[in-house]
Structures are given as structure tokens and as C-alpha cells.
N, C-alpha and C positions, 0 to 999 in steps of 0.2 A: 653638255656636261663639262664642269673642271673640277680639276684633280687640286689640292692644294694642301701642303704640307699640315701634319697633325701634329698639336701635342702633345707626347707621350707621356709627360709625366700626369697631366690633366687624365688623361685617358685611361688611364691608371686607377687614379685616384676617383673616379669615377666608375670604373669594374668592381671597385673593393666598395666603396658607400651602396650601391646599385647593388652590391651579393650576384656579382656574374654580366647581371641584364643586360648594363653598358656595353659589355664585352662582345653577345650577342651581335649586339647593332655594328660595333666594329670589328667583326671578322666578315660583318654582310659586305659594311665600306670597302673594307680593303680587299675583299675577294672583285666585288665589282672594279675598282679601279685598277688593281694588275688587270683583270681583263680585258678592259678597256685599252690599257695602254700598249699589251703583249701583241694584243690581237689573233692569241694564238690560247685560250682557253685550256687549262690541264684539267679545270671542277666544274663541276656544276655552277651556276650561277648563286650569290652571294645569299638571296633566301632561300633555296633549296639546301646550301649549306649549314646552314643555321636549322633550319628546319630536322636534315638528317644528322646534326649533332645532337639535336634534343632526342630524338625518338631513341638511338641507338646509346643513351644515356651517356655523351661524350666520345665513343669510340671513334664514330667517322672524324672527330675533329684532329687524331692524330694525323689519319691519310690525309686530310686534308690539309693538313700544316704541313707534311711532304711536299707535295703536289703542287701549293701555292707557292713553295717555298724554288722547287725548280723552276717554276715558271717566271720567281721576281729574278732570280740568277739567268736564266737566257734572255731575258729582258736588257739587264745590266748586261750580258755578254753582245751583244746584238747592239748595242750602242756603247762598244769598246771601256767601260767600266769594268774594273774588278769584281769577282763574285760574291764579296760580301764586304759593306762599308764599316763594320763593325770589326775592333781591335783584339784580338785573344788577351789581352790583358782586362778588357770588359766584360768579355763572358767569365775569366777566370774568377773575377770580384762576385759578380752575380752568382757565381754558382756555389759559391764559398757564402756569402749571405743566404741564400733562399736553403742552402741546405740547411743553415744555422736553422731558419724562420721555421722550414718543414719539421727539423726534429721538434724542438720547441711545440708546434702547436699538434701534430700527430700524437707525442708521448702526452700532451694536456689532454688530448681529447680518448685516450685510450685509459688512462687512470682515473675520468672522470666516470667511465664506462664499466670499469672496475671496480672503483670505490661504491658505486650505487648496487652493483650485481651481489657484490659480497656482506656489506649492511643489510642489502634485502633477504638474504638466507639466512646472516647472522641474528638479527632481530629477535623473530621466532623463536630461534634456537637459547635463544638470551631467557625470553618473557615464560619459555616453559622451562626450563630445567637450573635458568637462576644461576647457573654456573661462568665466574670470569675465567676459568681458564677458556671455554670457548670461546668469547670477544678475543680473548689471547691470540689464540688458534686463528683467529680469523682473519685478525689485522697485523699478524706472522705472516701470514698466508700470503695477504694482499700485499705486502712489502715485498716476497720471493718473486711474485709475480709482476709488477710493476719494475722491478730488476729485470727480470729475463723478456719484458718486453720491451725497456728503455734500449738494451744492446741490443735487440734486435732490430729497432727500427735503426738507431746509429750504422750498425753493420748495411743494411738494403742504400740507405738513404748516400752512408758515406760510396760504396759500390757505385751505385747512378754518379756521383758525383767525379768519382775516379774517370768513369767511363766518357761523360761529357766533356772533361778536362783530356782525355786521350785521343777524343775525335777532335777536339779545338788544335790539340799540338800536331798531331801526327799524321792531319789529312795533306792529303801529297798537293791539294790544291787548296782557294780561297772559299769551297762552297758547300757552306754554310747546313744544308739541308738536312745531316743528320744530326750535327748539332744540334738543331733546333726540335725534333724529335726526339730526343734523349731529355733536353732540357722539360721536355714537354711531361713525361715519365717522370720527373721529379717535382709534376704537379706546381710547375711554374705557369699555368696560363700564359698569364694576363703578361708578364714579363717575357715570355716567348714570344708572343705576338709582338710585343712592342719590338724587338728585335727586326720583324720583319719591318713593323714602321720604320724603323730607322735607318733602314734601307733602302727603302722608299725614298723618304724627304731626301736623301742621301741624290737619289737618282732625279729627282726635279729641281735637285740645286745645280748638281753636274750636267743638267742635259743640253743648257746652253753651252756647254763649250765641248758637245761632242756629235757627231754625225749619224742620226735617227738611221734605223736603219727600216723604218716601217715608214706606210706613206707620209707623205708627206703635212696632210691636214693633220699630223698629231704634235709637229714641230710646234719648240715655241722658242723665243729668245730671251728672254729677262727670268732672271735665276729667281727672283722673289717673287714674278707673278704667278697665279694659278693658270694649272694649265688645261689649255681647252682641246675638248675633242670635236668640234665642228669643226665642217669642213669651210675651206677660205670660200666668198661671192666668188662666182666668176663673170 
């Protein structure tokens, strides 16, 4: 088996065309290859994780962005790396964008929800009694209402947002793991994950110039090759 650096923004742009499916495949890769490399397992294996994020309609895939997430950090700790290669000024931009993205498509898709709910009572009410004050009444209505929903998603969305940004600035160390659950809560998938990618590539560019602390057949020397998990002839 080898391990070799992903592209994230490819991988990306492949979760969003694909509605997910990509994403799927690559929470299996990278579950499998921390394992592989840890040697020291915190999940289940890479289809049973996938497998238990369908059934339980995403839930397990928070524990499990925990979970993988200590295990990429004692990995990196264990071959004297830092607990996260990633800058708090890159989560602070990301998280300042994706909240923009989230309110944005949340308030489109809850007005869209709205707007059909209240046309479809108003209709009826139109074609029998003829009266425009009701249309009135109705797309009044639908106005107060797309109001007190827009602030309210603003309010939750900005909150997650504060929170992420509090766990970025004020954790007393480098890791990373609740970060990346909060981040996850703000319905970042696919950019959560990448995170963890980039932590990864992070750690197979670094690992030649730093001292495995697991056997030996996982060593490799050249920062650009993939790295292999057989074991050396003897």
C-alpha cells in the first residue's frame, strides 16, 4: 500500500460536483491511511465509517472527525511534528467565508420553503373569496417571516462561528480536534476534512526530516515520494 499526497482543492471540487459521493470515498482514504500509518487505530476501518455515517444520517461522522482527528495529532506528536500544520489565520478566513456561504444558502433555501408554503394556502384563499387584501395579508406575512428567519439563522450561524474562532485562538495547545468539530457543526464538510488533508500532506512532506517513531518498515526518505507501507526484503 502507499500513501501519497492529495489534492485538496481537486477533492473539493469533486464532493460539490459528485452532491457528497466523492466525499464518501474520501473520508474511507483517509480513515484508511492514518491507520495505516498510526498503527494505533481510534475508528473503525474506512468502510464501516462511511457505512455508519450513512445509516445514522451523518451523525457518527462528527465522532468520527474527533477521533480521526486525535489520532492524525498523536501521529504528528510521535514523529516530533506540531499538532496541527494548519495557520489560525486559515481557519479564521474559512470560517469567515463558509459562514458568509452558509447564511447565504440556508436563508435561500428556507424562503424558498416559505414562499411555496404560503402561495399554496394563499391560492385557494384568492380563487374563493376574490379579495386582495388577502394576497396582501399573505405576502405581509411571508415578509415578517423570512425577517425573523434571516436573524435567526445570522444569530446560530454567527454563534458557531464565534465559537470556532474561540477554540482557534484560546486553545492552550496546537490541536486542532475541536476545531475541526465545531467547524463541522457549521456544516463545513467537505472543507473540514480537507483540513485534516492538509495535515496529512503536511506530515509526508515532513517525515523525512524527522525520526518515525513506529517501525521501521513505515520509514521513507524522499519528501515527494509516496509512501510505502511494505515491509523492506530481507
Amino acid at each position: 500500500m502507499q500513501i501519497q499526497k492529495r489534492d485538496i482543492a481537486l477533492s473539493i471540487v469533486l464532493t460539490v460536483i459528485t452532491c457528497g459521493i466523492y466525499g464518501l470515498y474520501w473520508m474511507y482514504k483517509l480513515t484508511n491511511e492514518i491507520h495505516a500509518l498510526s498503527g494505533k487505530p481510534r475508528t473503525v476501518d474506512g468502510g464501516t465509517a462511511v457505512l455508519y455515517t450513512i445509516l445514522t444520517f451523518t451523525i457518527y461522522f462528527y465522532y468520527w472527525l474527533y477521533k480521526i482527528g486525535e489520532e492524525l495529532v498523536e501521529l504528528r506528536r510521535m514523529n516530533g511534528l506540531s499538532d496541527d500544520s494548519v495557520s489560525n489565520e486559515t481557519y479564521r478566513l474559512t470560517t469567515i467565508i463558509m459562514t458568509i456561504v452558509s447564511i447565504f444558502f440556508m436563508t435561500m433555501g428556507y424562503t424558498w420553503q416559505i414562499v411555496l408554503t404560503i402561495f399554496a394556502e394563499a391560492a385557494p384563499m384568492h380563487s374563493a373569496l376574490s379579495r386582495d387584501n388577502d394576497v396582501f395579508f399573505a405576502i405581509f406575512f411571508m415578509g415578517i417571516v423570512l425577517i425573523i428567519v434571516f436573524f435567526w439563522i445570522v444569530f446560530i450561524q454567527s454563534a458557531l462561528s464565534c465559537g470556532i474562532l474561540w477554540a482557534v485562538y484560546e486553545r492552550k495547545d496546537r490541536n486542532p480536534t475541536l476545531v475541526y468539530l465545531l467547524m463541522a457543526l457549521l456544516r463545513t464538510y467537505g472543507f473540514t476534512v480537507s483540513f485534516l488533508q492538509l495535515s496529512l500532506n503536511d506530515f509526508l512532506l515532513q517525515r523525512g526530516n524527522v525520526t518515525p517513531a513506529f517501525p521501521t518498515e513505515f520509514i521513507h526518505t524522499q519528501t515527494d515520494s509516496p509512501v510505502s507501507l511494505q515491509k523492506p526484503l530481507t
